[in-house]
N, C-alpha and C positions, 0 to 999 in steps of 0.2 A: 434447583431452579431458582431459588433467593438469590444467590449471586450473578443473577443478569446484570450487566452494567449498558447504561445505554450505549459508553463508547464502541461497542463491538457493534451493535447497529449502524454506527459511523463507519467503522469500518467492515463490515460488509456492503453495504453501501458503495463507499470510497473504489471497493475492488473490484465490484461489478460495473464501475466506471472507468477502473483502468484498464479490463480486460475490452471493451469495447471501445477505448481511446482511438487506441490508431487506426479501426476501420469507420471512424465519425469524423476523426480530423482531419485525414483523409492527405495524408504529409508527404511530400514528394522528397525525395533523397536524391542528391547533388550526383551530376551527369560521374559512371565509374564505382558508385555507389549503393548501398542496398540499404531499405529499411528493415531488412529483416533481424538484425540485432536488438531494432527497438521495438520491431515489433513482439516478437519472440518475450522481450521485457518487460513488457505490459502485461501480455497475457499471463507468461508465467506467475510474475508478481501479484497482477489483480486476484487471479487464481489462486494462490499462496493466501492473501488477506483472507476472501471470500473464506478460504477452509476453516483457519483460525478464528477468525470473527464468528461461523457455524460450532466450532468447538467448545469455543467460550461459553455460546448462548447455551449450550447443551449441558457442558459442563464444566463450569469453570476450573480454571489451574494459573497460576501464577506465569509457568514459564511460558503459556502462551502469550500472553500482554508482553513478555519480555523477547520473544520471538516478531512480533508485532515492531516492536520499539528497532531492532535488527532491521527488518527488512523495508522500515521507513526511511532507516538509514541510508539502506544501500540505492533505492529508490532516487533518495535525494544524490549520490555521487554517480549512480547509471549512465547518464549523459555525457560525462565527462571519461569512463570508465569504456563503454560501449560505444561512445565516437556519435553521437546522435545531436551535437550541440549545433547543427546547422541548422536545425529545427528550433527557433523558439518557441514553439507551441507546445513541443514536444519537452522540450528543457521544462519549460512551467510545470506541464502537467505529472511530469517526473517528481518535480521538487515541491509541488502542493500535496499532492499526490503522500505522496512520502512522510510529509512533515503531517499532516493528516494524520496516519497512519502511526508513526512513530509516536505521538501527540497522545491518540488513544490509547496507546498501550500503556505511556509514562501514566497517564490521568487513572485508567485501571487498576492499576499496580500500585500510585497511591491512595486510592480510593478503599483498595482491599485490604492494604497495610495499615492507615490509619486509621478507618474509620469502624474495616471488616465486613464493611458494606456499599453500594452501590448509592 
């Protein structure tokens, strides 16, 4: 339990804000189209964080911040990837979202590597 790092509190946080993203922002999908790719995206993703960020706090391991840093990534190319760039609210919230998330894990990992501690 020494190895809590607060970035995981960030991103648990960050997740439980993506997973309720798109029933708040409430994003209409261009006439022919579905938001169910991004929506799907979110919650998978916010959901993904949320677990990790739970695992860390519980108990840490390296390749989850490194898993963390992965799925900021893809967060941040989603829109582009999953066709949801009609949306800028949705683009932002992918790519803040993301880089957040990504952000924590790099900060974690060297927090854990250099210092050995939080």
């Amino acid at each position: 339990m020494e190895n809590r790092h607060f970035q995981d509190w960030i991103t648990l946080i960050v997740g439980i804000l993506l997973v309720i993203a798109p029933f708040v922002l409430t994003i209409p999908a261009p006439e022919g189209t579905s938001t169910l790719p991004m929506t799907a995206n979110f919650v998978v993703s916010g959901t993904a964080a949320v677990i990790l960020a739970l695992a860390a706090l519980l108990a840490f391991r390296q390749w989850e911040e490194w898993l963390d840093v992965a799925l900021g990534l893809w967060l941040i190319a989603s829109p582009w990837v999953l066709g949801f760039t009609y949306s800028q609210t949705a683009v932002w919230a992918a790519i803040v979202g993301g880089a957040v998330i990504a952000a924590m894990g790099a900060w974690a990992t060297y927090d854990e590597r250099i210092t050995g501690h939080a």
